[in-house]
C-alpha positions as CSV (number, residue, x, y, z in Angstrom):
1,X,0.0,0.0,0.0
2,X,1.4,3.1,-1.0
3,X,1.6,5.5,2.2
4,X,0.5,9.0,1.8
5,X,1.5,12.0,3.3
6,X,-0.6,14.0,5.9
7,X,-3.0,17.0,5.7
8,X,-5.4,14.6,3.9
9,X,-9.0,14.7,3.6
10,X,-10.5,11.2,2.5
11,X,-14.2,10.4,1.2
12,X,-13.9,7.1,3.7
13,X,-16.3,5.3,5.8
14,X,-14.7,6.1,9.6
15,X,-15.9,2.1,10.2
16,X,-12.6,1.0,8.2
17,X,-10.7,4.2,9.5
18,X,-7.6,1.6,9.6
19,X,-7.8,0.9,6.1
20,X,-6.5,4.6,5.0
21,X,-3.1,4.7,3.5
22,X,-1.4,6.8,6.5
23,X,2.6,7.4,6.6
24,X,2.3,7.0,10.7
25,X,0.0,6.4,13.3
26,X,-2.1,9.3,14.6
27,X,-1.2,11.0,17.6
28,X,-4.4,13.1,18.7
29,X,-8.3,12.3,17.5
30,X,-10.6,15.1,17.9
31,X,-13.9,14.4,16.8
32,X,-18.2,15.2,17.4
33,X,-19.6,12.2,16.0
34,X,-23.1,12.2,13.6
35,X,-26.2,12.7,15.9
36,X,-28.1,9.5,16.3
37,X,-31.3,9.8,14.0
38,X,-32.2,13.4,13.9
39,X,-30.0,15.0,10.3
40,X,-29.9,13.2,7.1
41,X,-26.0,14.2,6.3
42,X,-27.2,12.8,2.7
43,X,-24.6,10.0,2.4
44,X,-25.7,6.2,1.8
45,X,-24.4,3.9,4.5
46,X,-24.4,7.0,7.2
47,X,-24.1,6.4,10.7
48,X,-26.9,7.6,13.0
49,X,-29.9,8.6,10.9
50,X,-32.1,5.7,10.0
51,X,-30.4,3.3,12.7
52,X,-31.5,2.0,15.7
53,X,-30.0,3.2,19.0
54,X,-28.2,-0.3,19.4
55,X,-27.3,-0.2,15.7
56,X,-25.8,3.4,16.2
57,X,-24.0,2.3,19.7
58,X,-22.1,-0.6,17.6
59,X,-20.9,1.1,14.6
60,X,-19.8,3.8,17.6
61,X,-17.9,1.1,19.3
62,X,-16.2,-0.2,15.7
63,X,-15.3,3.7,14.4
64,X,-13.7,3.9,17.3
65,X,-11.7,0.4,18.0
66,X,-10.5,0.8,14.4
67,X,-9.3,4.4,15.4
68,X,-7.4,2.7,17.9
69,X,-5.6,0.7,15.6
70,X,-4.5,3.9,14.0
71,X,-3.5,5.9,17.5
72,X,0.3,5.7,19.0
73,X,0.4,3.9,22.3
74,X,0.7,7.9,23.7
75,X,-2.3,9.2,21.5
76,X,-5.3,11.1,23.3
77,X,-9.0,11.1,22.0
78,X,-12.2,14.0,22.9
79,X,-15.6,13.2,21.5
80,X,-18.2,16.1,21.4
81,X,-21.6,14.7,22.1
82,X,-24.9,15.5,23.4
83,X,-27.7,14.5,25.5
84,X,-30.8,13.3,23.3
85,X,-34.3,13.3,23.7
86,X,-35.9,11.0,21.6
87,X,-40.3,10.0,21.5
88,X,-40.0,12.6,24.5
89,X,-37.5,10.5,26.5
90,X,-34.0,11.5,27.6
91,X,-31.5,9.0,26.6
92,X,-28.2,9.5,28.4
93,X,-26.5,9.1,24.9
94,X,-22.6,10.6,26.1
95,X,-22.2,8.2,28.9
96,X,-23.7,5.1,26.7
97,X,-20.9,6.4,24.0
98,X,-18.5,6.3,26.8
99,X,-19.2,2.4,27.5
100,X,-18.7,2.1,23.7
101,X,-15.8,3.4,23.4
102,X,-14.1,2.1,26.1
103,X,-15.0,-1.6,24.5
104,X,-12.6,0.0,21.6
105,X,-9.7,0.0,24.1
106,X,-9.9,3.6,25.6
107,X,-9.5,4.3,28.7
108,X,-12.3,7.0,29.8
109,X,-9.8,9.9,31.7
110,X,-12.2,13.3,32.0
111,X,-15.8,14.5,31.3
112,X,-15.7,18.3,30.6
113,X,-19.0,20.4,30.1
114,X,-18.4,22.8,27.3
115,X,-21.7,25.7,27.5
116,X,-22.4,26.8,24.4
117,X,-25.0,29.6,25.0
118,X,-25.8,30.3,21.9
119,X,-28.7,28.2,20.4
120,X,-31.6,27.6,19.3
121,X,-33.9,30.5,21.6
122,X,-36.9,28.4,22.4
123,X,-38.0,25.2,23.7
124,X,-40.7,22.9,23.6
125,X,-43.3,22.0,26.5
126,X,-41.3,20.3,29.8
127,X,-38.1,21.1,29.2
128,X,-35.2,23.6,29.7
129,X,-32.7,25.4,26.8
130,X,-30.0,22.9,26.9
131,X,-27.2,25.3,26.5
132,X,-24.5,22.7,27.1
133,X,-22.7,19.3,25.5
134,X,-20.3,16.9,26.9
135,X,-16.7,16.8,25.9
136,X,-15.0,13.0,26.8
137,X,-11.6,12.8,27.3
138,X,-9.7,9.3,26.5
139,X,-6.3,8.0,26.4
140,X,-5.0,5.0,24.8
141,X,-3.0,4.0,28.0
142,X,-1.3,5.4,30.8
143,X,1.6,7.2,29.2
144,X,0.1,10.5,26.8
145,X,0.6,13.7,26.3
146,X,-1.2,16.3,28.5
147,X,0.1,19.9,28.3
148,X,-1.9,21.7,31.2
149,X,0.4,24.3,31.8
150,X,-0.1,26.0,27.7
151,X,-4.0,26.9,29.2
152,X,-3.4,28.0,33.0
153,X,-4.6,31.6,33.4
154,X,-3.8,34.6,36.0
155,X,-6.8,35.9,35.1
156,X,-10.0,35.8,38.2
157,X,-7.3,34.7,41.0
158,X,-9.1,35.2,44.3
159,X,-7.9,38.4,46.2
160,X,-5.8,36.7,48.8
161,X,-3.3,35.3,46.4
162,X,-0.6,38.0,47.9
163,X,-1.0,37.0,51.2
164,X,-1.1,32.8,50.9
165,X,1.1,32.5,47.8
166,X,1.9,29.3,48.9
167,X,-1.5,28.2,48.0
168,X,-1.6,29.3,44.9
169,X,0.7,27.1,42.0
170,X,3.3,29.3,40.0
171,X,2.0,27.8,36.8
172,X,-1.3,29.8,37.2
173,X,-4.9,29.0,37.6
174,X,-5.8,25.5,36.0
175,X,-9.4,25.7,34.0
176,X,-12.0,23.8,35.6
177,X,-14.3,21.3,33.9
178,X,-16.6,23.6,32.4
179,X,-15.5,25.0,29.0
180,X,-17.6,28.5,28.5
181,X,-17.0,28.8,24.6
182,X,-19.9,30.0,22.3
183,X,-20.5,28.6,19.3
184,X,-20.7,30.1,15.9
185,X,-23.1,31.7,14.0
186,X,-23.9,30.3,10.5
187,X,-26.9,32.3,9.5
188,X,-30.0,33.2,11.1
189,X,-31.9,31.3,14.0
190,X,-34.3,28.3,12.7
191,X,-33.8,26.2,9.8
192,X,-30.8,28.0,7.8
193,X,-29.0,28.4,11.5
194,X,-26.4,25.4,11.5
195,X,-25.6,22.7,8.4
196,X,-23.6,20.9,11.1
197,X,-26.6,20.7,13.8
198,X,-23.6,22.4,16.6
199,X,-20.4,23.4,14.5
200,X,-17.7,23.0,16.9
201,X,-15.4,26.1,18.2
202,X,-12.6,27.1,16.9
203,X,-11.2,28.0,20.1
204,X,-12.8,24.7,21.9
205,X,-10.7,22.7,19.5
206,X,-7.6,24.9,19.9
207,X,-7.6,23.8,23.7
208,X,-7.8,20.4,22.8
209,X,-4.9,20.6,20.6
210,X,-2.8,22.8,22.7
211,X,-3.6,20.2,25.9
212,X,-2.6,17.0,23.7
213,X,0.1,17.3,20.9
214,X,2.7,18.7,20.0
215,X,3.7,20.9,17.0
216,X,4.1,18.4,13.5
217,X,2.1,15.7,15.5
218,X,-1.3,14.2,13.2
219,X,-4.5,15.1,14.1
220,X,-7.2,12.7,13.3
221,X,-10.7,13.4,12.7
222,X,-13.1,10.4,11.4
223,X,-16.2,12.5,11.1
224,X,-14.5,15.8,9.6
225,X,-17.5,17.3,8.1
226,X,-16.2,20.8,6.9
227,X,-13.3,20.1,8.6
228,X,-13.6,22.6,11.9
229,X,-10.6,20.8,13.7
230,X,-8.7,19.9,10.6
231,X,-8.2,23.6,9.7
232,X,-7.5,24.4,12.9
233,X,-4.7,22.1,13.5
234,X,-3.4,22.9,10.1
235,X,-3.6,27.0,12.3
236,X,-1.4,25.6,15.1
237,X,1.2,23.7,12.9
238,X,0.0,19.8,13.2
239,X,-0.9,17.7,10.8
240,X,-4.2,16.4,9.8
241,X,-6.1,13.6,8.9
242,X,-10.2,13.8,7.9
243,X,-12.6,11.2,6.6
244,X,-16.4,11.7,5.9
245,X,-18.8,10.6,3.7
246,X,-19.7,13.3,2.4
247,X,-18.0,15.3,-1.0
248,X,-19.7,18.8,-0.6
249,X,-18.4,18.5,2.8
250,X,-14.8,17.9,1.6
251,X,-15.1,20.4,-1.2
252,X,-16.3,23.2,1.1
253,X,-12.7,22.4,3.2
254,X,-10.4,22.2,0.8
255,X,-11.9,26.1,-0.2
256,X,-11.6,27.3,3.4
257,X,-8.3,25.7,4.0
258,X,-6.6,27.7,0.9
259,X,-6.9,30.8,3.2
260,X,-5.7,29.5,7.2
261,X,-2.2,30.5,7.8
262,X,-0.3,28.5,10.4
263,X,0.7,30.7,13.9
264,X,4.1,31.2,15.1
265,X,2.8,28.5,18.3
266,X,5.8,28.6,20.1
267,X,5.7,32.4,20.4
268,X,2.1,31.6,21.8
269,X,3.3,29.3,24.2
270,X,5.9,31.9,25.8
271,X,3.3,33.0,28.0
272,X,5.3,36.4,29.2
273,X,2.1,37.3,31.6
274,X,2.9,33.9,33.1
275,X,6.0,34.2,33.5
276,X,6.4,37.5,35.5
277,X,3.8,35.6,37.8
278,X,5.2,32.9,38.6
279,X,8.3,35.0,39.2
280,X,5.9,36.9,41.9
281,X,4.7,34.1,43.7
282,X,8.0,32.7,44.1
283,X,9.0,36.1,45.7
284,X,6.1,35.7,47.8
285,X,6.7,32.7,49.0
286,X,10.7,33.4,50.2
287,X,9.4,36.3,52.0
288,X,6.2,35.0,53.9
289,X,8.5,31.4,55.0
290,X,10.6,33.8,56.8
291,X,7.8,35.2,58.9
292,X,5.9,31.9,59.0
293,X,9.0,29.8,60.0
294,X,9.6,32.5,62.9
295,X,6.2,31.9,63.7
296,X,5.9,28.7,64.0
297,X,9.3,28.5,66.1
298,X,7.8,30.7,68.2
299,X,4.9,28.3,69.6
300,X,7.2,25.9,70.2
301,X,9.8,28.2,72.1
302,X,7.6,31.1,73.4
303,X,10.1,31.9,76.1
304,X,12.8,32.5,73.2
305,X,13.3,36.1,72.6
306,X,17.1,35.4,71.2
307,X,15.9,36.2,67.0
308,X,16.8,40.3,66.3
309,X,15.8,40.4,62.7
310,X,16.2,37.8,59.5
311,X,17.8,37.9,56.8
312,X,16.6,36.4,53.2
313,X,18.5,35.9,50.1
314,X,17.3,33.8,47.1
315,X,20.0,31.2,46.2
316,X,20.7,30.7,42.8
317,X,20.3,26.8,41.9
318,X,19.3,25.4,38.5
319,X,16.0,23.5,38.9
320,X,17.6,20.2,38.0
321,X,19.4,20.5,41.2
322,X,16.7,21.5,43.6
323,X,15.1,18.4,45.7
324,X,11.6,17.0,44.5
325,X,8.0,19.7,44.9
326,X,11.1,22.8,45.8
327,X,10.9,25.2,43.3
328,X,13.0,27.6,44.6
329,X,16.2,27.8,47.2
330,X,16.9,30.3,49.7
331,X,19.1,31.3,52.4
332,X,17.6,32.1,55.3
333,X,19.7,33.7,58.3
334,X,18.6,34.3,62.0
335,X,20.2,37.2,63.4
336,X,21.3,36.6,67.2
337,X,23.4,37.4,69.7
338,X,23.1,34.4,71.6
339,X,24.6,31.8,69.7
340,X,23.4,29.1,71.3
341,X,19.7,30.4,70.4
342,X,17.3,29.5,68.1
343,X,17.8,26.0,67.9
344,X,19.0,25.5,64.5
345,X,17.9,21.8,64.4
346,X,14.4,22.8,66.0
347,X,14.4,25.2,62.9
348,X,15.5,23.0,60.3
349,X,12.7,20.2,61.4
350,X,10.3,22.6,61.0
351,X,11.0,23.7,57.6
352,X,10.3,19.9,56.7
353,X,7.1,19.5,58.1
354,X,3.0,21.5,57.6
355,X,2.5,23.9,56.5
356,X,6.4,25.4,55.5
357,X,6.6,21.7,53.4
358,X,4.2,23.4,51.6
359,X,6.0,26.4,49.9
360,X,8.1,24.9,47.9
361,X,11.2,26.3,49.0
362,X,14.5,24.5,49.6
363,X,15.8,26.3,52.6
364,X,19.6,26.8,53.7
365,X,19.5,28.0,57.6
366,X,21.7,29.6,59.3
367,X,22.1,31.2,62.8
368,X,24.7,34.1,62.9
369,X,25.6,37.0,64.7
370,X,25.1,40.7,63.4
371,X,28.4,41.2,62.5
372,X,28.7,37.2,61.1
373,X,25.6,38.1,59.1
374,X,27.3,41.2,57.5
375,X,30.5,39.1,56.3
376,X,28.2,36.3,55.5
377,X,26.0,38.2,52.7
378,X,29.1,40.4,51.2
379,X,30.5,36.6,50.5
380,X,27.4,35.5,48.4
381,X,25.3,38.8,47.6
382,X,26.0,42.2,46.1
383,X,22.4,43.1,46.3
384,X,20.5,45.7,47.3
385,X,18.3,45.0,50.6
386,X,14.6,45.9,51.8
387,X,13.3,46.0,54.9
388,X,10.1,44.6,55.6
389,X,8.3,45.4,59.5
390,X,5.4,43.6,61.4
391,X,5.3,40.8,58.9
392,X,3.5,42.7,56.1
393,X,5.7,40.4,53.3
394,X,3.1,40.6,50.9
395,X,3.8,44.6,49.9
396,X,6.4,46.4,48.2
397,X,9.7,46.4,50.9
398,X,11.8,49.9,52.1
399,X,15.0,50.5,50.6
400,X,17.7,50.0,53.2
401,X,20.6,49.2,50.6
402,X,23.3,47.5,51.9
403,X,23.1,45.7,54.8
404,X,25.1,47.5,57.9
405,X,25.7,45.6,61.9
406,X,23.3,48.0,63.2
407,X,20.4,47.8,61.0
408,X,20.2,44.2,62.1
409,X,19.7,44.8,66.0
410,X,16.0,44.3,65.7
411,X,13.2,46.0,68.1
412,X,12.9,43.6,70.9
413,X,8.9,45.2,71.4
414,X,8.1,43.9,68.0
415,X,5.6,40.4,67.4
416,X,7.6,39.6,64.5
417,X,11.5,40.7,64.3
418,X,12.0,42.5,61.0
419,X,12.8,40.6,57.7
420,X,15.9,41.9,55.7
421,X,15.4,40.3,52.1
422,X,17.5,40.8,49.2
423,X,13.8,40.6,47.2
424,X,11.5,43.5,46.3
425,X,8.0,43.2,45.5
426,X,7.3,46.2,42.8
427,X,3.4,47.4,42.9
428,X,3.2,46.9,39.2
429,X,4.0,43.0,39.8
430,X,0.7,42.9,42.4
431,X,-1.2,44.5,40.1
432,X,-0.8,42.7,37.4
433,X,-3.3,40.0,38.4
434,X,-6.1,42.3,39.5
């Protein structure tokens, strides 16, 4: 059989999907599969219309062990589908897909509701506007590709954030399972409104690709229609694969496709916004373990009055070095007179257990003197310094500049000693969430 290069669109029956001339196996399958007996797509030998619902259940199950046969071992597959009411019954159509599918050899990993909003503005007698479909995730096996991080957000973090970044991740918000995407208008409401009953986003699909490929992998789509997620990972720089049954539908692609130019998607996953954040939260989270590990010495040594002010410098370790969950190092110094006091092994235990486990940070302590402190830092940092009083670590800092014996005497009448960190937190930084 003579093997064929991607960015194909076949005229094929997705029942014998494995019998396409492909040059690899498929590494993504994104698809919204015929509704079961309510459009007449106008091809002989169609799936869904005319069929019983057993009848339409099989043929699921076969389009989509054969689709398994054409998947890598890593390969990810979402299937848009609906609810369906049919002789006035609800039949619970996505999760008796689900069982189908997963007798193809898929293994059933997330159900996410995708609302749609916009459709069709009235409804009949008993019922709701269904304003929402299911979207069901699979995976070949245990080992695929799931890219989380290219859809986290900044955006609607809770207020707080500044003051517990320890509970917040530096890779941004994660999107829940409910997908808020709109779809498209073709037309006007009623009959002319959709030729594809729900067209499918082009910024649903998007997600889906960015979550599970890469850039040159094959994207697969057994019911391509006019070919919503083929032109759309042709947009992000994969490679496609479409059958259908249907020419017009084909025909009306291969016009549409002429005019989609691929994105520069690395650019687009250089989230810069990201970045600075996660920057910020790491900040945060230096600067509040130095209060909350005083803190929590402090209940277990209330009598302990030894700790004059502390000192916080980031340390500068690759992440390949840094222990597992740390995401950042840091020394941490506790400025005393009495050298015996804090207990530096009371300290260090500490730092390994609830809640300072849960920072992330890889801490280096230390218990010096003023003047031990002084000689310490002109060793390792040529920073500038900012002062931070009463614990408030979750504000911008005052400039002290270099670090100086007496500025680390401390005021004995204080709750928390002041913090000394070689780390400023710039208002422009804790705005740029809200």
């Amino acid at each position: 059989m003579c093997l064929l290069t991607m960015n194909q669109y076949f005229i094929h029956d997705a029942r014998t999907i494995n019998n396409l001339p492909l040059k690899s196996k498929v590494d993504l399958i994104v698809t919204s599969p015929p509704y079961f007996d309510m459009k007449d797509y106008g091809s002989d030998n169609q799936i869904g219309f005319g069929q019983t619902y057993q009848q339409y259940l099989n043929d699921i199950e076969v389009v989509f062990t054969k689709c398994s046969l054409v998947a890598k071992e890593t390969a990810s597959l979402w299937v848009v589908v609906d609810i369906l009411k049919k002789d006035g019954e609800i039949k619970l159509l996505p999760f008796d897909m689900a069982q189908s599918i997963q007798k193809g050899g898929w293994k059933l990993r997330d159900i996410i509701i995708w609302q749609k909003d916009k459709t069709i503005p009235y409804t009949h007698n008993g019922e709701m506007r269904n304003i929402f479909e299911y979207v069901l995730y699979f995976t070949k096996s245990s080992d695929y590709k799931y890219y989380r991080e290219r859809i986290t957000s900044i955006n609607d973090l809770k207020e707080w954030w500044q003051r517990y970044p320890e509970r917040y991740s530096t890779n941004g918000k994660s999107p829940t399972n409910i997908w808020d995407f709109p779809i498209p208008l073709q037309g006007s409401w009623g009959k002319r409104y959709i030729k594809h009953f729900c067209p499918l986003p082009e910024k649903l699909i998007e997600r889906i690709i960015h979550l599970s490929s890469d850039v040159d992998d094959i994207v697969l789509d057994p019911f391509a229609g006019t070919g919503a997620v083929l032109s759309a990972a042709y947009r992000l720089r994969r490679q496609y694969v479409g059958s259908d049954l249907n020419n017009s539908f084909r025909r009306m692609f291969l016009n549409y496709v002429k005019n989609v130019k691929p994105i520069e998607v690395n650019k687009l996953y250089e989230n810069q916004e990201l970045k600075k954040y996660s920057k910020i939260i790491e900040k945060l989270r230096m600067l509040k373990f130095a209060k909350k590990l005083y803190l929590e010495y402090k209940k277990k040594c209330p009598e302990d009055n030894s700790v004059l002010s502390m000192v916080t410098i980031p340390a500068h370790v690759k992440g390949g070095d840094l222990p597992k969950n740390k995401i950042v190092s840091c020394h941490y110094i506790f400025v005393s007179n009495k050298k015996t006091l804090p207990k530096m092994e009371l300290l260090k235990e500490l730092t390994e257990r609830k809640p300072l486990s849960k920072f992330g940070i890889h801490p280096e302590i230390q218990v010096l003197s003023p003047e031990d402190t002084v000689n310490f830092i002109r060793k390792i940092d040529k920073s500038q310094h900012w002062r931070y009083d009463n614990g408030i670590v979750y504000r911008s800092g005052t400039l002290v500049g270099k670090l100086k014996k007496d500025m680390l005497s401390g005021d004995q009448n204080k709750k928390i000693p002041p913090i000394f960190a070689a780390i400023n937190i710039e208002k422009d930084e804790l705005d740029l969430v809200i």
